[in-house]
C-alpha positions as CSV (number, residue, x, y, z in Angstrom):
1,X,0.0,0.0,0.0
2,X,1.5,3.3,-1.0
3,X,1.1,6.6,1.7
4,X,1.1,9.6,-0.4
5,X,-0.1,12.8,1.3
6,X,-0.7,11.1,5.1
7,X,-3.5,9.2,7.1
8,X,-6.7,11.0,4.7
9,X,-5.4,9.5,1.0
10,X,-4.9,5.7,2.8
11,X,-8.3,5.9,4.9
12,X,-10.2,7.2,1.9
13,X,-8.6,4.4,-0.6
14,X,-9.9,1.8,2.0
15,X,-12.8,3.1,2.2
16,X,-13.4,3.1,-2.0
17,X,-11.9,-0.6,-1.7
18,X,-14.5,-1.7,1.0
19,X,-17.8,0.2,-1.2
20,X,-16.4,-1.3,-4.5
21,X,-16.2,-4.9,-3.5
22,X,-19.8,-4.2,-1.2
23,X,-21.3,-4.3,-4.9
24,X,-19.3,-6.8,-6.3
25,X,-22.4,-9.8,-5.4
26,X,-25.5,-8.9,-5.8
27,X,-28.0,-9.6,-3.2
28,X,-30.0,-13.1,-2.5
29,X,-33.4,-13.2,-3.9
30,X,-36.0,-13.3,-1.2
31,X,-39.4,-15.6,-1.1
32,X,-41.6,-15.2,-4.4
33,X,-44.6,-13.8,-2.7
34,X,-46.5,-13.8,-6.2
35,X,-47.8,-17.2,-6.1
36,X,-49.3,-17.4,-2.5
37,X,-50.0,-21.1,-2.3
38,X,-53.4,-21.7,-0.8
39,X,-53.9,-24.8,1.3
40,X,-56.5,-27.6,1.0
41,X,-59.7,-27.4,3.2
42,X,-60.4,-29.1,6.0
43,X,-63.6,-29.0,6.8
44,X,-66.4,-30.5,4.5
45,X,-68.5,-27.4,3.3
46,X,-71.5,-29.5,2.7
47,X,-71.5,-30.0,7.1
48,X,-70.8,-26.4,7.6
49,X,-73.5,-24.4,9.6
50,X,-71.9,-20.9,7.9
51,X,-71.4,-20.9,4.6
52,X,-68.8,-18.4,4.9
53,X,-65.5,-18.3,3.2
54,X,-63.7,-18.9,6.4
55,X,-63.8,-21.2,9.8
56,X,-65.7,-19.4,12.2
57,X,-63.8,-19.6,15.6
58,X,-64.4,-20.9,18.4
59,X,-64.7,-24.9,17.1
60,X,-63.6,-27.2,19.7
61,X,-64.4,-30.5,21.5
62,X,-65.1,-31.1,25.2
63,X,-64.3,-34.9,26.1
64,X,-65.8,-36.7,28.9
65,X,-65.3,-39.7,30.6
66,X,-67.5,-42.9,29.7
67,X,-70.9,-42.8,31.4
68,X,-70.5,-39.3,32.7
69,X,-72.0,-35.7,31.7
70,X,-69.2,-33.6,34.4
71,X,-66.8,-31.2,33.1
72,X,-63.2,-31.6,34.4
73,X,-60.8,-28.5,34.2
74,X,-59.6,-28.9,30.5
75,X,-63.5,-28.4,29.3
76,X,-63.8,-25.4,32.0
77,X,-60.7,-24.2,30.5
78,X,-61.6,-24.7,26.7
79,X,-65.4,-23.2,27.7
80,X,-63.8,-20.1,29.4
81,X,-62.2,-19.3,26.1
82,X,-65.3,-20.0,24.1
83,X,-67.4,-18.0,26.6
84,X,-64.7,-15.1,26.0
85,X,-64.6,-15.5,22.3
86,X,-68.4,-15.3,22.4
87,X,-68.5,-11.8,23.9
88,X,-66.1,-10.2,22.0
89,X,-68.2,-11.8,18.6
90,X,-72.4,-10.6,19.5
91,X,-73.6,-11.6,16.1
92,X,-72.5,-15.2,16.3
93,X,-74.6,-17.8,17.4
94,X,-73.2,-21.0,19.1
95,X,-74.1,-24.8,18.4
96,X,-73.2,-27.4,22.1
97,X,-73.7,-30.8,19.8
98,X,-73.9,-33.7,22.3
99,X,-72.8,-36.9,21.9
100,X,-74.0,-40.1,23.7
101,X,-71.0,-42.6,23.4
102,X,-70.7,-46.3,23.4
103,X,-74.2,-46.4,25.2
104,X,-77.4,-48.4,24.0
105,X,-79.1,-46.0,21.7
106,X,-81.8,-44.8,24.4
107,X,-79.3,-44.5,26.9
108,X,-77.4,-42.4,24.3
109,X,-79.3,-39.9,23.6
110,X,-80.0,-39.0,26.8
111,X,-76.4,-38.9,27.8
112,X,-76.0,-37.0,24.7
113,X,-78.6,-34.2,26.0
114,X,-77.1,-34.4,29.3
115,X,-73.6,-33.8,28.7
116,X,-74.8,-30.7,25.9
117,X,-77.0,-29.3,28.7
118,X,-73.8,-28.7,31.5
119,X,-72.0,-27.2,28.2
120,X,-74.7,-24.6,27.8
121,X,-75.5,-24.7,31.9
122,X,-71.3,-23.5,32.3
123,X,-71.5,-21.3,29.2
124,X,-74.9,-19.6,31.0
125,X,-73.1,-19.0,34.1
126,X,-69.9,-17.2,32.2
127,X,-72.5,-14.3,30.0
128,X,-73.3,-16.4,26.6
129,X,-76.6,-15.0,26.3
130,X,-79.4,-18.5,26.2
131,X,-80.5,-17.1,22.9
132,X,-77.3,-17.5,21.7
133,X,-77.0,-21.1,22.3
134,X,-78.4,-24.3,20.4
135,X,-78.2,-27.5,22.3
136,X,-78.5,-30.3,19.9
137,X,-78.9,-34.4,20.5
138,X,-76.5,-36.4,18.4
139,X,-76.5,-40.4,20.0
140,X,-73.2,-41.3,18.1
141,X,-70.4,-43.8,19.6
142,X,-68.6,-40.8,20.6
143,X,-67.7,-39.2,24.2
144,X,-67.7,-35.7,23.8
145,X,-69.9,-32.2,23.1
146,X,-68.4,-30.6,19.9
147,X,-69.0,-26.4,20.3
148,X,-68.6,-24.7,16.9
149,X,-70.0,-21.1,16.1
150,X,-71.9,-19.9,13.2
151,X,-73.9,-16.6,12.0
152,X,-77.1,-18.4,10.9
153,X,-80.0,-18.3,13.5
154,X,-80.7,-20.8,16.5
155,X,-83.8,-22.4,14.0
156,X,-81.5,-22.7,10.9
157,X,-78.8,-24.2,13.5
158,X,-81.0,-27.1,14.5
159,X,-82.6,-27.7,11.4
160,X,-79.0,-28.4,9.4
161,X,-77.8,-30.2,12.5
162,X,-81.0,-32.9,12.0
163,X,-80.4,-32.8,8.3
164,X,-77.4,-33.1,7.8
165,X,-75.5,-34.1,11.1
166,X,-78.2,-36.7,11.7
167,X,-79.3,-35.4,15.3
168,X,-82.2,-36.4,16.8
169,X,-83.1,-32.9,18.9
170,X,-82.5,-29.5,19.0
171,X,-83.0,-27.2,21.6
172,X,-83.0,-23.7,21.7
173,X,-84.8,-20.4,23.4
174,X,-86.0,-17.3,21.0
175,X,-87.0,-14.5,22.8
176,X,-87.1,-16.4,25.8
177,X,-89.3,-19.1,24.8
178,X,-88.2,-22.1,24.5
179,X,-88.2,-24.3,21.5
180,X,-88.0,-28.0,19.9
181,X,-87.3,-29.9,17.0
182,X,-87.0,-33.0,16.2
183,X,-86.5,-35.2,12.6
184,X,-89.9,-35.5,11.2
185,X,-91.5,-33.0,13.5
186,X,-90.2,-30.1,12.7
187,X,-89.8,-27.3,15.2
188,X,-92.0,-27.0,18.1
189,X,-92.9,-23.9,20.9
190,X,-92.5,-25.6,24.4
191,X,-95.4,-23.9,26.8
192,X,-94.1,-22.9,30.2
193,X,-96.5,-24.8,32.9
């Protein structure tokens, strides 16, 4: 390296060196944001109680033990988010499906009502307004209460879930009367004794 005119002419040539060879590579070429790939769906649309474009939150499944219809404290803690979920989203409506288990089918059915009704009973007690809230009957080998939300109304609710879903009830209050329906018979007013 040669020093003509002191300390400036060498820190400036460095300096030139260190910017020419800073451009010498050009830089990497980052993710091709162009082409978004869009994944698969998951959920059959033909079951869906929203015929939105997307999932409607909260969807989740409360297991119980065989026989029984008591929470333990991963469904409080699952309901506690639904139940905070369901304030912060007042439009949305919310479906407690039911299911029996391995019991004979009578015996099924009413498990299936029983564990649905401490579901809605829990959800009650935490704000989620009863209007808001469809119980529905569905005696399959299963032991749980599936909890998903949608935007249609209680009625269109329970009549997709016996449609479609194959359940045999669903309950729900409108204007706080209380209402039925069932495959065959359609939907029902309960009168208050």
């Amino acid at each position: 390296m040669l020093i003509v005119g002191g300390m400036k002419h060498v820190s400036l040539g460095l300096l030139v060196a260190l910017a020419g060879s800073a451009h010498a590579d050009p830089p990497p070429r980052g993710p091709d944001f162009a082409a978004p790939v869009v994944p698969p769906r998951a959920v059959d649309r033909s079951l869906a109680a929203s015929d939105g474009d997307a999932t409607i939150a909260p969807t989740d499944e409360v297991m119980f033990a065989t026989g029984s219809c008591a929470l333990d404290g991963t469904a409080v803690v699952a309901l506690d988010a639904i139940a905070m979920w369901m304030a912060e989203h007042p439009r949305f409506q919310l479906a407690i499906e039911g299911h029996g288990g391995a019991s004979a089918a009578a015996d099924a059915a009413d498990l299936a009502a029983r564990r649905a009704e401490s579901v809605r009973v829990y959800l009650a007690r935490r704000g989620v307004a009863s209007d808001r809230l469809v119980v529905i009957v569905s005696p399959t080998p299963r032991s749980l209460v599936e909890v998903f939300a949608s935007d249609r109304s209680p009625a269109e609710i329970a009549r997709a879930s016996i449609e479609t879903r194959g359940a045999v009830a669903a309950r729900w209050t409108e204007r706080w009367s209380p209402h039925e329906e069932q495959p065959g018979l359609g939907a029902a007013i309960a009168t208050r004794r």
